[in-house]
N, C-alpha and C positions, 0 to 999 in steps of 0.2 A: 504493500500500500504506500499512497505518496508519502514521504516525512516531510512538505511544504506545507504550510498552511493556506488556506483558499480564501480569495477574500471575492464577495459579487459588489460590482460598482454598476449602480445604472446610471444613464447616461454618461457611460465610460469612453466614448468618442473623441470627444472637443471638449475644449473649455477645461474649466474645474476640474471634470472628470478625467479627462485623458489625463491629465496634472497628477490627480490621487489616483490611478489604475498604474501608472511609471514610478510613483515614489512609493508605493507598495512593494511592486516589483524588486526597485532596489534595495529595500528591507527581504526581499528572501520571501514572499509571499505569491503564489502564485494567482491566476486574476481568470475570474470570467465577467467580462464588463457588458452593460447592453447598451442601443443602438435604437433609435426610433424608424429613423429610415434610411441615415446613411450608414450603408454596407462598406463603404469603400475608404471612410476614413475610421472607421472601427475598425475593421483585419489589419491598417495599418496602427493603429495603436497597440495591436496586437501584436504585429510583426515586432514593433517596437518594445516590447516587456518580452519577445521570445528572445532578440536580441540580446539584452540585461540577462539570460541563462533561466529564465522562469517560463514558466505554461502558462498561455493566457487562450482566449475561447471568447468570440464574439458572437449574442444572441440579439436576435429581433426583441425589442420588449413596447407595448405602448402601457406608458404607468398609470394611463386613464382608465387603463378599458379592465376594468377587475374580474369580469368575468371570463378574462382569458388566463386569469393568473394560475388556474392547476393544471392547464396546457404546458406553462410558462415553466411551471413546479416540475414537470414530467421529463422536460427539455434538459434543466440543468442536472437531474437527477442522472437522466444518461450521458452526459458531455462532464462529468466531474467523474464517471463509472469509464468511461472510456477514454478520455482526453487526459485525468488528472491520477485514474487509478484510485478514488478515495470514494466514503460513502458519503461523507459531510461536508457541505462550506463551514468556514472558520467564522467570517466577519462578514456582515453586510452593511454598506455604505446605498442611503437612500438619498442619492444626488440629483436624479433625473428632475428637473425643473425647466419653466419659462416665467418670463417676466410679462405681465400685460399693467400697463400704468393708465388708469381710467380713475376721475376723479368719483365721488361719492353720488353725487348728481349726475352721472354719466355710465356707471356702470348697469352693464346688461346682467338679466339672468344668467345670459350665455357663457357669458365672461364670465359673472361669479362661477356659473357650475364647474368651467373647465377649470380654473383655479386647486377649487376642493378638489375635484375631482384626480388631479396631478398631483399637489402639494398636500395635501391630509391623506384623504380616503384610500388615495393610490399606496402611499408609503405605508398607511394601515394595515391593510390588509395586505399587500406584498410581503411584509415582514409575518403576520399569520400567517399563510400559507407556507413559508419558507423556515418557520420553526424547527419543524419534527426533523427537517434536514442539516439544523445547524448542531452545529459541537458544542456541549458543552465544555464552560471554560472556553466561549467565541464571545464575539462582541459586534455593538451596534454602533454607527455612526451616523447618524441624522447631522442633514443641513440645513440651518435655518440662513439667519440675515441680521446683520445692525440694525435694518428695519422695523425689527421686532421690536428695539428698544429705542430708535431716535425715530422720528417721521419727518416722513416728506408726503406732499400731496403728489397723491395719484396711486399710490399703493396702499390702500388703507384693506383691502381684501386679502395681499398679498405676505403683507407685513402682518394682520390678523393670525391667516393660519402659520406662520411659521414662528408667531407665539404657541399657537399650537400645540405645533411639532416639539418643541420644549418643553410641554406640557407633559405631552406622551413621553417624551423620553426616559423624565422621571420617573412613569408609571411604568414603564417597560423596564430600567432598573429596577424598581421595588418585588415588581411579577417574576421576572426572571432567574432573581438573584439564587432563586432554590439552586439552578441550574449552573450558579456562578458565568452569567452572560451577565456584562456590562451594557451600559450603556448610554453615549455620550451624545451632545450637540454641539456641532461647528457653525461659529456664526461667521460669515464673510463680510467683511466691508464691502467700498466699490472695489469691483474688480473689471481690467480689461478684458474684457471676452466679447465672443456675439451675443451674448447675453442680451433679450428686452431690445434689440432691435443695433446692441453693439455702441452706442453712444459714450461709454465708458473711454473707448478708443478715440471715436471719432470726432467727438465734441470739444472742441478746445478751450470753448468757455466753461464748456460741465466739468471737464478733468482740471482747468485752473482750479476752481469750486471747491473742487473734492481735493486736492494738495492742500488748499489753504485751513480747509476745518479736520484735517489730521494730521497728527500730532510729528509723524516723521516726513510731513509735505510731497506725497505722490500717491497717486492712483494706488491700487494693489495690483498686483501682476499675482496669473494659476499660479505659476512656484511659490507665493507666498502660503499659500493653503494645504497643498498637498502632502507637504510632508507633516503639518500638522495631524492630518487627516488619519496618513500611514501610522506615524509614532501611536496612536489609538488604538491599532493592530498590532500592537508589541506587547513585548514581558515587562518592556519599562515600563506601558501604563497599568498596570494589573490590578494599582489599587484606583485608578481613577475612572471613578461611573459617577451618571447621574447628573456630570459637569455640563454649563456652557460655556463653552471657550469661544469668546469674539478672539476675530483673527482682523483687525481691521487696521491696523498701523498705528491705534490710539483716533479712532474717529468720534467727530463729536462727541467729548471731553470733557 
C-alpha cells in the first residue's frame, strides 16, 4: 500500500488551488485535485506535482451539483485503489470557489443560490460523502476570506457564507475529533488570480487600494497561501484544529 499521504484539492487547476495541490506535493503528499471544466490545465498541474516525485490524478468535479457527489465518491474510490495503491484520502482541502460581487439591492435569487450552492452546501456535503473514505488521524482545510471579517460592498452573500464555513469548521473539529481528524480554516486576503473576474491583477487603482490598507503594502500572490495550506497537512500541525488563520499580509488592521 502507498506510505504517501493523499490529500483531495478541489478546484486544484488554477489559482489558489494549483498553489496548495504543488506545495502539498513538495511536502511528500500525494494529490488528487478536481477541475470544473478545464481538463487541460488540470493534467498539467498534475504533470506538474508528478514532476516534484508524487502521484497526482485529475477528476471532473462541479461542487454545485450534490447530487452527483456518490458518482464523484465512486471515482476517487477507484483512482486512489489504482492510481495511488491506498484505500483512504489523508486531507481534504475545500477550495473550489467563484467570486460574484452584487450589491444587496441587486442580488438575484440566482446569484444567491449558486453562491450557497458552491460555497456552503457544496463543501457540506462533499466533505459527508467523503468521510467513510478519509483516514483517521487526516484533516480538513476549508477556505474562507478577510471578507468574513472586514467588508466591502458587493459581497455581502459571499462574505456571509464563508463566515459560515468557519462556523462549520469548528463543528467539524468538535464531531470528528473521536476520529482524531482536525480541522482548520484558511482565510485569504486579496489575492492575484482570475478570481471574481481577475481585477486583483488587472486593476491598478484596486491593487494601489489593496497595498495601501495592508500592513506589508502588496497584493497577495497563490504562493503566499499554499504552503500555509500544505503545512495543515503535516505532523507539525497535529495539534492545530479548529483554527482560523487569515493569511492576508496584515489586511485591514
Amino acid at each position: 500500500m502507498s506510505k504517501n499521504k493523499i490529500a483531495l484539492v478541489t478546484g486544484g487547476s488554477r489559482g489558489l488551488g494549483e498553489n496548495m495541490a504543488i506545495n502539498l506535493a513538495k511536502k511528500g503528499l500525494d494529490v488528487v485535485l478536481t477541475y470544473q471544466s478545464n481538463k487541460v490545465e488540470a493534467d498539467k498541474t498534475a504533470q506538474e506535482i508528478e514532476s516534484l516525485g508524487q502521484k497526482a490524478y485529475a477528476l471532473q468535479l462541479d461542487v454545485s451539483q450534490v447530487d452527483n457527489f456518490d458518482t464523484f465518491v465512486n471515482q476517487v474510490k477507484k483512482v486512489i485503489g489504482s492510481h495511488f495503491e491506498a484505500d483512504y484520502i489523508d486531507y481534504l482541502i475545500n477550495n473550489a470557489g467563484i467570486g460574484i460581487n452584487a450589491m444587496i439591492t441587486e442580488t438575484t435569487q440566482e446569484q444567491f443560490d449558486t453562491l450557497v450552492d458552491i460555497h456552503f452546501k457544496g463543501a457540506f456535503f462533499l466533505t459527508q460523502k467523503l468521510l467513510p473514505i478519509m483516514a483517521d488521524g487526516g484533516g480538513i482545510v476549508n477556505i474562507s476570506s478577510g471578507l468574513a471579517r472586514f467588508s466591502f460592498p458587493g459581497y455581502s452573500v459571499y462574505g456571509a457564507l464563508k463566515a459560515a464555513m468557519e462556523t462549520l469548521t469548528r463543528y467539524q473539529a468538535k464531531e470528528l475529533g473521536a476520529r482524531q481528524i482536525r480541522s482548520n480554516v484558511v482565510a485569504p486576503g486579496a489575492i492575484e488570480t482570475d478570481f471574481g473576474g481577475g481585477t486583483n491583477k488587472t486593476d491598478e487603482g484596486k491593487r494601489a487600494a489593496i497595498a495601501n490598507f495592508t500592513a506589508l503594502g502588496r497584493v497577495g500572490i497563490p504562493s503566499d497561501i499554499g504552503g500555509v495550506v500544505a503545512f495543515l497537512c503535516t505532523e507539525d500541525a497535529k495539534w492545530v484544529n479548529a483554527q482560523r488563520i487569515e493569511v492576508s499580509g496584515g489586511m485591514m488592521i
